[in-house]
LOVEXKE-251513 format. One record per residue (C-alpha): residue number from 1; residue in three letters; z, y, x; chain. Coordinates in steps of 0.5 Angstrom, whole numbers, plus 500, padded with zeros to 3 digits. Example, Ala and Ser with C-alpha at 12.3 -4.5 7.8 and 13.67 -1.06 7.14 Angstrom:
<sites>
{votor=1	drenkol=Ala	zz=516	yy=491	xx=525	koltor=A}
{votor=2	drenkol=Ser	zz=514	yy=498	xx=527	koltor=A}
</sites>
This chain:
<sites>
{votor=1	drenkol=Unk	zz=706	yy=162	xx=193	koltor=A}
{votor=2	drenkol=Unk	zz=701	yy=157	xx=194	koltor=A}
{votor=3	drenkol=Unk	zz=695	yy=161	xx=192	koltor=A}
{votor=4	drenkol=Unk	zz=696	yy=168	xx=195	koltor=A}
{votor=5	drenkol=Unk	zz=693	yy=170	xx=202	koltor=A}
{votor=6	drenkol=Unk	zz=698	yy=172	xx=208	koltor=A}
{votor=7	drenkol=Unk	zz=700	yy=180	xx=207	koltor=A}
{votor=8	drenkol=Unk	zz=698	yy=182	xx=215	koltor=A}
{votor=9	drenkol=Unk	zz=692	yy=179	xx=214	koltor=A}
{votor=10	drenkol=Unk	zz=689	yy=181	xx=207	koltor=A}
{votor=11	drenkol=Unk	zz=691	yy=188	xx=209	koltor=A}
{votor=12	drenkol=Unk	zz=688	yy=188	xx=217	koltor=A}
{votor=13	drenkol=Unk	zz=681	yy=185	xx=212	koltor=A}
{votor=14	drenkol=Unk	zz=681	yy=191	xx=208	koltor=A}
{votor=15	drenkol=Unk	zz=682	yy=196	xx=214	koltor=A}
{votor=16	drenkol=Unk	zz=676	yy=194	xx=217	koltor=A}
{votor=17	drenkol=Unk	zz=672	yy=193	xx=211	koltor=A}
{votor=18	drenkol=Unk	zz=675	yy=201	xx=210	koltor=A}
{votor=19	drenkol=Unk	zz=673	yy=203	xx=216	koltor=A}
{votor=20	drenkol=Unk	zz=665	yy=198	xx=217	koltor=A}
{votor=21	drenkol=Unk	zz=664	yy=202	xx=210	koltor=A}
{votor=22	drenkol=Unk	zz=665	yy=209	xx=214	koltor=A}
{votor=23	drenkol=Unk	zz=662	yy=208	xx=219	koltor=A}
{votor=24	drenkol=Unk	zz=656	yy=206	xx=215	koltor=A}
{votor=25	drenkol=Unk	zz=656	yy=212	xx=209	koltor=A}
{votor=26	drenkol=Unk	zz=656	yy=216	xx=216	koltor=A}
{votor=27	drenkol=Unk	zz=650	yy=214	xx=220	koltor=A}
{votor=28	drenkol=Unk	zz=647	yy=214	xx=213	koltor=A}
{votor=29	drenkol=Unk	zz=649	yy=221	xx=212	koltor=A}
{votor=30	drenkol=Unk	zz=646	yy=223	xx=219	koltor=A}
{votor=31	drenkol=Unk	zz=640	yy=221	xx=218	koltor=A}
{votor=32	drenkol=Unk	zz=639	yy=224	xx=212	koltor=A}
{votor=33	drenkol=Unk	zz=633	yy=230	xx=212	koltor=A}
{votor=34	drenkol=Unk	zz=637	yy=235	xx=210	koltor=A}
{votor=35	drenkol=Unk	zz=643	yy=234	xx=214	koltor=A}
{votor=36	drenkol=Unk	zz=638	yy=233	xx=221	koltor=A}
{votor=37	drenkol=Unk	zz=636	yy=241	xx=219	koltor=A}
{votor=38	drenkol=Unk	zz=642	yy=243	xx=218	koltor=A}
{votor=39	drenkol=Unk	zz=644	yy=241	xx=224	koltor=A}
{votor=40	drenkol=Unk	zz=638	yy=244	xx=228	koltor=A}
{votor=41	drenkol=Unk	zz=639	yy=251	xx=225	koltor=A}
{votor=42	drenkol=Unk	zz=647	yy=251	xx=227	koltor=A}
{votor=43	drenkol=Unk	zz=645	yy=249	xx=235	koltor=A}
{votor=44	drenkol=Unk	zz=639	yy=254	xx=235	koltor=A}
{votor=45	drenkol=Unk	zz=643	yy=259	xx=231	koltor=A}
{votor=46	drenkol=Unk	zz=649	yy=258	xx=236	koltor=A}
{votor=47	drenkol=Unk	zz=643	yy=259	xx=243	koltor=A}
{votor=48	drenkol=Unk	zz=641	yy=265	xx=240	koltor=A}
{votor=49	drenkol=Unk	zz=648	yy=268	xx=239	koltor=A}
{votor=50	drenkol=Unk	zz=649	yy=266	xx=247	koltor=A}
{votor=51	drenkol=Unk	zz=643	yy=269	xx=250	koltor=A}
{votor=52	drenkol=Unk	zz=642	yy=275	xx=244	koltor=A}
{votor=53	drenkol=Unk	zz=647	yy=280	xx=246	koltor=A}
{votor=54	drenkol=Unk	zz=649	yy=283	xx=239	koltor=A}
{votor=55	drenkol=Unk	zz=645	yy=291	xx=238	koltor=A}
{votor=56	drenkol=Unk	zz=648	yy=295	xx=233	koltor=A}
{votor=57	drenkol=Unk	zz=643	yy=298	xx=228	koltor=A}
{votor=58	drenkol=Unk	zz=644	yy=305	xx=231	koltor=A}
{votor=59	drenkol=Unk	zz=642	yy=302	xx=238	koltor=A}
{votor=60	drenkol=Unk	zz=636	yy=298	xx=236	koltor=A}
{votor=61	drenkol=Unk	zz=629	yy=301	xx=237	koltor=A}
{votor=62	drenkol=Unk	zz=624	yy=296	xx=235	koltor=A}
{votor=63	drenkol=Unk	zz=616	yy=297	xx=235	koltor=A}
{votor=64	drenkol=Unk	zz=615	yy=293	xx=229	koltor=A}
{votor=65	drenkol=Unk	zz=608	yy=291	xx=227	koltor=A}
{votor=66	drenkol=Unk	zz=609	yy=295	xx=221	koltor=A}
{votor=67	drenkol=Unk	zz=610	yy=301	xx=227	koltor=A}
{votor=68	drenkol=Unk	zz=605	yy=299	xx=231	koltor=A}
{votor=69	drenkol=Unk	zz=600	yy=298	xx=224	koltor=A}
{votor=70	drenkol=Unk	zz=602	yy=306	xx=222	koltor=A}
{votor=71	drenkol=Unk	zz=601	yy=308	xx=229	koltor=A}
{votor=72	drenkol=Unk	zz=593	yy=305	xx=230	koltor=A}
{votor=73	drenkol=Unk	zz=592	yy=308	xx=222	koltor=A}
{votor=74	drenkol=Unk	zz=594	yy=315	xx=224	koltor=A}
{votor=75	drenkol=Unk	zz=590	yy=314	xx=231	koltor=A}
{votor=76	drenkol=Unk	zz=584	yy=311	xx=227	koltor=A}
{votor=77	drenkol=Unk	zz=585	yy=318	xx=222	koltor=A}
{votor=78	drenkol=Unk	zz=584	yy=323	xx=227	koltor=A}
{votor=79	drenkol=Unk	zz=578	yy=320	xx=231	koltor=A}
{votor=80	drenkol=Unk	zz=573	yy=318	xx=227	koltor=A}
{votor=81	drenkol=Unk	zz=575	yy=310	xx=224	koltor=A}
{votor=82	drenkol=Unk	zz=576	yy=308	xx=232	koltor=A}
{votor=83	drenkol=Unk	zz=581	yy=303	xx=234	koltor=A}
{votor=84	drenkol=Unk	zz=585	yy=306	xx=240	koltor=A}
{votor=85	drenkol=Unk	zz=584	yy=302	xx=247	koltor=A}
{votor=86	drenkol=Unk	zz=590	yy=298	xx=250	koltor=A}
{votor=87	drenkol=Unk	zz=591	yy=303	xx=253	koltor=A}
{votor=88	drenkol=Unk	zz=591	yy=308	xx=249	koltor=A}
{votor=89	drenkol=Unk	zz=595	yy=304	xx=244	koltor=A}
{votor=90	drenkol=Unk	zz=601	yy=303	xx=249	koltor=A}
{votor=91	drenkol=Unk	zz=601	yy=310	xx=251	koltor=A}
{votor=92	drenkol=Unk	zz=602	yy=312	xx=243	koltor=A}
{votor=93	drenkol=Unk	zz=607	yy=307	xx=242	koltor=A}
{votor=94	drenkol=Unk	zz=611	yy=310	xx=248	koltor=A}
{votor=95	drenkol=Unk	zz=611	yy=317	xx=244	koltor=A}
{votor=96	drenkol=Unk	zz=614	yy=313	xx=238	koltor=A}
{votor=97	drenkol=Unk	zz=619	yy=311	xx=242	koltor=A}
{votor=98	drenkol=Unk	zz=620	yy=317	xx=246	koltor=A}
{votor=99	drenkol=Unk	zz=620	yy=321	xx=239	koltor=A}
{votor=100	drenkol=Unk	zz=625	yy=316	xx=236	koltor=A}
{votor=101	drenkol=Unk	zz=630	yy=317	xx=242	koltor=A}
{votor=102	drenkol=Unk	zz=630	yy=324	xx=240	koltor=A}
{votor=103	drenkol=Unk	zz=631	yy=323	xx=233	koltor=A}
{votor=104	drenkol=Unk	zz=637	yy=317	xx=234	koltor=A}
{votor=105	drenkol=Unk	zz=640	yy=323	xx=239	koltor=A}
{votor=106	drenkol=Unk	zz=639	yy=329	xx=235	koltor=A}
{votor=107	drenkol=Unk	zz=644	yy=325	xx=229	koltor=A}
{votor=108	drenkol=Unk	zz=648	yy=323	xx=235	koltor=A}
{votor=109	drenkol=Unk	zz=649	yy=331	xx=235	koltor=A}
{votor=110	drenkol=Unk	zz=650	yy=332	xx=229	koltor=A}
{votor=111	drenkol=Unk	zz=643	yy=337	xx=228	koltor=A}
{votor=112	drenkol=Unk	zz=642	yy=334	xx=221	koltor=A}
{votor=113	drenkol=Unk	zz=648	yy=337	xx=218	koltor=A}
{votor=114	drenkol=Unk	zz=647	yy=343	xx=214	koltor=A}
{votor=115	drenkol=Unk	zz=639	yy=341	xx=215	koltor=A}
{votor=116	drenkol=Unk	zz=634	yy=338	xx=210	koltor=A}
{votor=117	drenkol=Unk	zz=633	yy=331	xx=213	koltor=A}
{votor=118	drenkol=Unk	zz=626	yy=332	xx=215	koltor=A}
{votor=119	drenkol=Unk	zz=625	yy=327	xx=220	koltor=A}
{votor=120	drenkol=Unk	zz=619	yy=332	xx=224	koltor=A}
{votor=121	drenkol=Unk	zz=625	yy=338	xx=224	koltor=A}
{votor=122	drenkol=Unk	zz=631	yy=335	xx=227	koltor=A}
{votor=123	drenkol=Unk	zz=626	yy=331	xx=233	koltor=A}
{votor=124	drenkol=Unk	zz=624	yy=338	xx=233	koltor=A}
{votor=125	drenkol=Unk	zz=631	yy=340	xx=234	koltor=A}
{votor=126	drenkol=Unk	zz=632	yy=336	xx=240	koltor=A}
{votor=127	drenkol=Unk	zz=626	yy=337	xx=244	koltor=A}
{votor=128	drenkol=Unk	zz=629	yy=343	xx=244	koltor=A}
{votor=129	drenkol=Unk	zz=635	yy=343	xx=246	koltor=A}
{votor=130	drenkol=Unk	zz=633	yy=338	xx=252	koltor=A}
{votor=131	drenkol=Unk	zz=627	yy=343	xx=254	koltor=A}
{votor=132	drenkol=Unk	zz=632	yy=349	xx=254	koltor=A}
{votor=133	drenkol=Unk	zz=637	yy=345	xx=258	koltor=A}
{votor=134	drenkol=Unk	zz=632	yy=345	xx=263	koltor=A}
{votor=135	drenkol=Unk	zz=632	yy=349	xx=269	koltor=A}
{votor=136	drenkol=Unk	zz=625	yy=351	xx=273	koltor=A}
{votor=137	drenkol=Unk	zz=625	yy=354	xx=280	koltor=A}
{votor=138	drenkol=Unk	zz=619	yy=358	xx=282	koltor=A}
{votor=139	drenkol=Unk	zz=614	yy=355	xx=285	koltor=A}
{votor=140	drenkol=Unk	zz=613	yy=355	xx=293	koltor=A}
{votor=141	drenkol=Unk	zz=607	yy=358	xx=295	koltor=A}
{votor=142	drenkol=Unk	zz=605	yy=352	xx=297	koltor=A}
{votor=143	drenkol=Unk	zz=606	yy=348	xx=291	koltor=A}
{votor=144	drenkol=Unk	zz=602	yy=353	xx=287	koltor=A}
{votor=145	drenkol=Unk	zz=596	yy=352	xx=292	koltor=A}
{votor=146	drenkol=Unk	zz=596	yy=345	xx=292	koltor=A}
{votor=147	drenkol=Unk	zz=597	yy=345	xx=284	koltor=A}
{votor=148	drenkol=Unk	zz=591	yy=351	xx=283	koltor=A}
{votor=149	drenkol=Unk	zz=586	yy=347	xx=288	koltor=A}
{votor=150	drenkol=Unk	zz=587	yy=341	xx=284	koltor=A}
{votor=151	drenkol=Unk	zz=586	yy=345	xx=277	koltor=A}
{votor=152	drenkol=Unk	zz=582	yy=351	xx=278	koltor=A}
{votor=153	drenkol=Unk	zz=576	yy=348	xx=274	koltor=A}
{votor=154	drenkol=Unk	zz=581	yy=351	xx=269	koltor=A}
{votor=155	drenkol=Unk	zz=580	yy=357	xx=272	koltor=A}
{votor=156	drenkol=Unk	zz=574	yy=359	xx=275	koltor=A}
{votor=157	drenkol=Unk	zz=569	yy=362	xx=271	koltor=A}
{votor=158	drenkol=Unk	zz=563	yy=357	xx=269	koltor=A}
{votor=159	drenkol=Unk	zz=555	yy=357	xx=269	koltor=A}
{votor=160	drenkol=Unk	zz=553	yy=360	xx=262	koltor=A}
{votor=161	drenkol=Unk	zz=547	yy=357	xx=259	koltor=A}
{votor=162	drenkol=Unk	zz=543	yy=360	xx=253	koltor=A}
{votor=163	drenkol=Unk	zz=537	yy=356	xx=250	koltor=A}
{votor=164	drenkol=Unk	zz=534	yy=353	xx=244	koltor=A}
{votor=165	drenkol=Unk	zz=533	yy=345	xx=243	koltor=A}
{votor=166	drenkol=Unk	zz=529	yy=342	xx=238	koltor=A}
{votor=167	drenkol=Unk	zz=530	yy=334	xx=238	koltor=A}
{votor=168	drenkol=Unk	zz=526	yy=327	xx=237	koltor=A}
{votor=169	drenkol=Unk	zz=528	yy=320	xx=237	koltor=A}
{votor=170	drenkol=Unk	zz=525	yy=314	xx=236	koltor=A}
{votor=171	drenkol=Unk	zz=519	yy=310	xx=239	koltor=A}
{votor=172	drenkol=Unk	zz=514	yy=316	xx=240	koltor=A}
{votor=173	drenkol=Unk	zz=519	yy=321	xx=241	koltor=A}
{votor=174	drenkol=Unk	zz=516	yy=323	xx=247	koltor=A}
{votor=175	drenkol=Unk	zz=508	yy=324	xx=244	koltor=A}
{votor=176	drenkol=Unk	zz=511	yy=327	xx=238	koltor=A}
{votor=177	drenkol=Unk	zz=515	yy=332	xx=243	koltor=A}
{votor=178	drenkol=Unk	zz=509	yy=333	xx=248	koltor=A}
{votor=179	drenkol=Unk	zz=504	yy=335	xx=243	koltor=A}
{votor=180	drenkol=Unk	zz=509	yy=339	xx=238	koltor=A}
{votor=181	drenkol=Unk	zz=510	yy=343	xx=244	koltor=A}
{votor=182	drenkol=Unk	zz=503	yy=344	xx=245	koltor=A}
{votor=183	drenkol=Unk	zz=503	yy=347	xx=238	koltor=A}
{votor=184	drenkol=Unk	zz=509	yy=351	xx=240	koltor=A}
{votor=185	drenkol=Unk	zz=505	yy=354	xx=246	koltor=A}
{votor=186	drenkol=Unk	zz=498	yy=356	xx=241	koltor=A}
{votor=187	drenkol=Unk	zz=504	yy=359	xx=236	koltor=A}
{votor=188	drenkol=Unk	zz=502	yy=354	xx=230	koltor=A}
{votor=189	drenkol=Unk	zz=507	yy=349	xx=230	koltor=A}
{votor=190	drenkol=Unk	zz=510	yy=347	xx=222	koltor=A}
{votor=191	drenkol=Unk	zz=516	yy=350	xx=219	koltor=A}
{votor=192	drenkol=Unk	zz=520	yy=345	xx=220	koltor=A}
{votor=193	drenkol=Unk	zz=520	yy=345	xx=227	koltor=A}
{votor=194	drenkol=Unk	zz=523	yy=352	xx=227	koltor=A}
{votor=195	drenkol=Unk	zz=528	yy=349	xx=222	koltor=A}
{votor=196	drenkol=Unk	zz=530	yy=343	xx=226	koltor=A}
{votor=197	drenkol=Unk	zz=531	yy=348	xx=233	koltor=A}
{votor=198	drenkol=Unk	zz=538	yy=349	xx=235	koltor=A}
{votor=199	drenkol=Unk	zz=541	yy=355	xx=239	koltor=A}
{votor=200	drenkol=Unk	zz=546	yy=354	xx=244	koltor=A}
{votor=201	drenkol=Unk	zz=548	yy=361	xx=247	koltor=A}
{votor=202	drenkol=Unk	zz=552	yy=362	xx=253	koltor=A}
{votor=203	drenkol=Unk	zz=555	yy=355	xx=253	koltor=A}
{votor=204	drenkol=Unk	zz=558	yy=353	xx=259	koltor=A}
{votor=205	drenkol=Unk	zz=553	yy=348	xx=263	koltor=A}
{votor=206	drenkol=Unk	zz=558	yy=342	xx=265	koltor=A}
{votor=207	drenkol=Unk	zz=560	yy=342	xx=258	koltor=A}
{votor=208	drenkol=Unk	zz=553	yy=339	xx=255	koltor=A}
{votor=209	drenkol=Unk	zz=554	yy=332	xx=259	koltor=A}
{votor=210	drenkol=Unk	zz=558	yy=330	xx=254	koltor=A}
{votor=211	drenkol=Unk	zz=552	yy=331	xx=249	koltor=A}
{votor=212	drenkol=Unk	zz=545	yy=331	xx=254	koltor=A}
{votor=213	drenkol=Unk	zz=547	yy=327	xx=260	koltor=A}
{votor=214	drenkol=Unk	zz=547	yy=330	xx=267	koltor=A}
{votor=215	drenkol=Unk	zz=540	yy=328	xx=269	koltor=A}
{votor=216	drenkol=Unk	zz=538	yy=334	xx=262	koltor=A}
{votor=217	drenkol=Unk	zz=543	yy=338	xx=266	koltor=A}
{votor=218	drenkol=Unk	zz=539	yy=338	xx=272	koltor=A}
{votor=219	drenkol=Unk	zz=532	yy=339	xx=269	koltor=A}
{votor=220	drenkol=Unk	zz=535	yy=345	xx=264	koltor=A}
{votor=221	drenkol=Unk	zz=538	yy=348	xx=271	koltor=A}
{votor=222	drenkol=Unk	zz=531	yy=348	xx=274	koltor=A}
{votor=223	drenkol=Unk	zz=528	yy=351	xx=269	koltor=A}
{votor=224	drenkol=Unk	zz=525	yy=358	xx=269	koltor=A}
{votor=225	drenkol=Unk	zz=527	yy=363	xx=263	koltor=A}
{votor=226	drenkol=Unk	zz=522	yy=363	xx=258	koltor=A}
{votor=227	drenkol=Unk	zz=519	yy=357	xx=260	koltor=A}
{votor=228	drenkol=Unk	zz=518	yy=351	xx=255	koltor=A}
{votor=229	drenkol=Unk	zz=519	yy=344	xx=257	koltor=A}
{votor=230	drenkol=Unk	zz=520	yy=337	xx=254	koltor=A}
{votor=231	drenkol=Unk	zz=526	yy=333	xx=257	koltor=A}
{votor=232	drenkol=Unk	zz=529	yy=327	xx=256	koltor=A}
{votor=233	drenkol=Unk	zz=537	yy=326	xx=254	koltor=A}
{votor=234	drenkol=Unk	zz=541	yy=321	xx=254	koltor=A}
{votor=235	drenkol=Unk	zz=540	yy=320	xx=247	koltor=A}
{votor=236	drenkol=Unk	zz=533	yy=321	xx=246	koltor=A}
{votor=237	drenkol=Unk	zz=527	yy=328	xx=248	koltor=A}
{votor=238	drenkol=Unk	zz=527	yy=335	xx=247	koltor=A}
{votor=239	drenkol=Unk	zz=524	yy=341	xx=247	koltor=A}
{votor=240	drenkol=Unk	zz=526	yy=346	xx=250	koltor=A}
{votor=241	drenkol=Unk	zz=526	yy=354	xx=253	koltor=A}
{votor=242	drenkol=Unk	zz=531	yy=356	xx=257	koltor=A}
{votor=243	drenkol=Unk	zz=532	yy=364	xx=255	koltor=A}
{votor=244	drenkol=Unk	zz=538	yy=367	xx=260	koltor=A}
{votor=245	drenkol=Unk	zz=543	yy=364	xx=265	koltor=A}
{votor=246	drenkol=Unk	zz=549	yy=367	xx=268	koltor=A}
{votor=247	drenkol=Unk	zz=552	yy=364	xx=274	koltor=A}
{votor=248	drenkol=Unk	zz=559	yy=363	xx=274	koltor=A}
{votor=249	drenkol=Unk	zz=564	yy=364	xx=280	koltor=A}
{votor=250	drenkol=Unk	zz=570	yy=362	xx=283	koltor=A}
{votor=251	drenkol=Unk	zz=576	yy=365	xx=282	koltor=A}
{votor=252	drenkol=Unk	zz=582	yy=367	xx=286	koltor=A}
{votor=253	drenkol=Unk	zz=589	yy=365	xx=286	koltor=A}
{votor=254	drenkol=Unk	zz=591	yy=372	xx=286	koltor=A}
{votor=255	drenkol=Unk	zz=587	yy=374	xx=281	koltor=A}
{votor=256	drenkol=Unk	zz=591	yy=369	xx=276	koltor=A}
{votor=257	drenkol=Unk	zz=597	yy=368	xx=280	koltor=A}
{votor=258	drenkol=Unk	zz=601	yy=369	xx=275	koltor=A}
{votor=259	drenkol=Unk	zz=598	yy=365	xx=269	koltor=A}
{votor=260	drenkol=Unk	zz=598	yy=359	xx=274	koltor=A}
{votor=261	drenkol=Unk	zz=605	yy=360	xx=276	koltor=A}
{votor=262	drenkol=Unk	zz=607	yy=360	xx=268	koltor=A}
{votor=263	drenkol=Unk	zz=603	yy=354	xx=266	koltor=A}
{votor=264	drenkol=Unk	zz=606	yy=350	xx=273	koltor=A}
{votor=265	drenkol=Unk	zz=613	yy=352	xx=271	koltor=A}
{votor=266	drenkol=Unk	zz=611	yy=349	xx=263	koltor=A}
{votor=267	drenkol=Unk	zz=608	yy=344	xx=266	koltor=A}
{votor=268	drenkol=Unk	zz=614	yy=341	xx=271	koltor=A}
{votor=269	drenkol=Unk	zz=619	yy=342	xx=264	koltor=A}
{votor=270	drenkol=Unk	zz=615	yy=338	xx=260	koltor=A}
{votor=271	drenkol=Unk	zz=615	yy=332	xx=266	koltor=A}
{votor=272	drenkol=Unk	zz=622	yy=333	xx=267	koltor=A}
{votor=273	drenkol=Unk	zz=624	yy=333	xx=260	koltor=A}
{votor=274	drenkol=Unk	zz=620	yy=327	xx=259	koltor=A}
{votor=275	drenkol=Unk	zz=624	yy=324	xx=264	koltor=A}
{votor=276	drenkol=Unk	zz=631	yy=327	xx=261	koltor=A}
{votor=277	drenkol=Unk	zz=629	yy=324	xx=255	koltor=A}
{votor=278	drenkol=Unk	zz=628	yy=317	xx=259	koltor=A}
{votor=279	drenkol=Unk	zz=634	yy=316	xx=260	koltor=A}
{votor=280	drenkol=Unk	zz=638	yy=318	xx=253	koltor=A}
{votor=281	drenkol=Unk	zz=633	yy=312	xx=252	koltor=A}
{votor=282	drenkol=Unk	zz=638	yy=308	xx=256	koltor=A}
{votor=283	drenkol=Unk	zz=643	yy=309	xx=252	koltor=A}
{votor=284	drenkol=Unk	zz=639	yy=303	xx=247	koltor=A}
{votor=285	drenkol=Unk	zz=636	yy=296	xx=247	koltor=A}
{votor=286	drenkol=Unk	zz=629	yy=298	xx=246	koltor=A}
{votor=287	drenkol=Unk	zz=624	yy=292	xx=243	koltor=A}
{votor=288	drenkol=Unk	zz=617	yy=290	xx=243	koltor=A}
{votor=289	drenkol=Unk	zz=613	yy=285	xx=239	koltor=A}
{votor=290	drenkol=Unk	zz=607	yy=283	xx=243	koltor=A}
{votor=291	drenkol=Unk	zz=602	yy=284	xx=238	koltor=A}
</sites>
């Protein structure tokens, strides 16, 4: 059989034709886009689910970006357009989630049951349960003291002020108000002034700064009643003539002993409440984006 090649050898060739043509089709495959990306995701997948513990649905509390834009919308609604500080935002979103531990335990309990599910209901019903089970002792003598000196600004009575003010803003405000109060004094001023004065009656006098600032505060407290006089605000001038003042007074802790003794047991609930509620809390893994 002179034409045929020996049967080890042809076979051994075909073997490692077999085997280069493999290793070939593989390393192609292997740099393939497609196959690369596979790859990548399996080993990101496979990281994630070593260092992610798996969270039940029932025990994940996320503050999604969906969240957090519903809380700054409802805040923006209730204060004029403005967006909340970053403080003002981590404390809002803090009651969120104090509010969905709440509600997640209220399920938890079964209070849904027999009851709409209206979520602001069975929060309520929680709350509930968890101040109730809350046990406040009576507040030592000096306890009590130590909280009213720190809080008697509630409680004393303040300085009233009545008067009448007539604003003016602009460049020339405090020409404009100076001769208008002339005008006043010779009793021919215009209707419209008469029309743009404003009554403040027994308005306790620390309550102004907000509106006037300190420095009109003091000015108004050196006034004689009766009198007229132009003074400056913080936003602006005005006219102005004190009619009467009322000085306040301190007032005893036994005269409200009572009304402070319940507010500081109300008080002292809430903050253990909070606190309970805190640590129902620990009971879910609790999420925050950055935002």
């Amino acid at each position: 059989m002179s034409g045929a090649e020996p049967a080890s050898t042809t076979l051994a060739d075909k073997g490692g034709g077999a085997r280069a043509r493999f290793v070939w089709s593989f390393g192609s495959l292997v740099r393939e886009p497609l196959i690369q990306f596979l790859a990548i995701g399996a080993i990101i997948f496979a990281v994630h689910a070593a260092v992610t513990p798996s969270v039940s649905k029932e025990r994940l509390i996320e503050v999604t970006p969906e969240v957090r834009s519903d809380i700054v919308k409802a805040f923006k609604a209730s204060n004029e357009g403005r967006d909340p500080a970053p403080d003002e935002l981590k404390s809002l979103v803090d009651v969120w989630v104090l509010n969905e531990i709440t509600f997640r335990e209220a399920l938890a309990q079964g209070l849904d049951k027999g009851d709409e599910m209206i979520r602001d209901r069975i929060t309520h019903k929680m709350r509930l349960l968890i101040f109730n089970g809350i046990d406040i002792k009576e507040p030592t003598d000096q306890e009590l003291a130590a909280w009213y000196e720190k809080n008697r600004y509630r409680y004393d009575v303040p300085d009233l002020v009545s008067f009448i003010e007539v604003p003016f803003t602009g460049e020339t405000a405090e020409a404009d108000a100076r001769r208008v109060l002339e005008e006043i004094k010779a009793e021919r001023e215009h209707e419209d002034i008469r029309s743009r004065a404003h009554l403040f009656a027994e308005r306790p006098l620390l309550s102004l700064a907000d509106s006037f600032g300190t420095a009109f505060i003091d000015s108004l407290k050196a006034m004689i009643p009766g009198d007229w006089q132009v003074l400056a605000s913080d936003d602006g001038w005005h006219i102005v003539r004190l009619d009467t003042v009322k000085p306040g007074r301190k007032v005893d802790l036994s005269e409200v002993e009572a009304q402070v003794a319940q507010t500081w047991k109300d008080e002292r609930r809430r903050i253990l409440a909070i606190a309970a509620t805190r640590e129902l809390g620990s009971n879910y893994v609790i999420r925050r984006p950055a935002s």
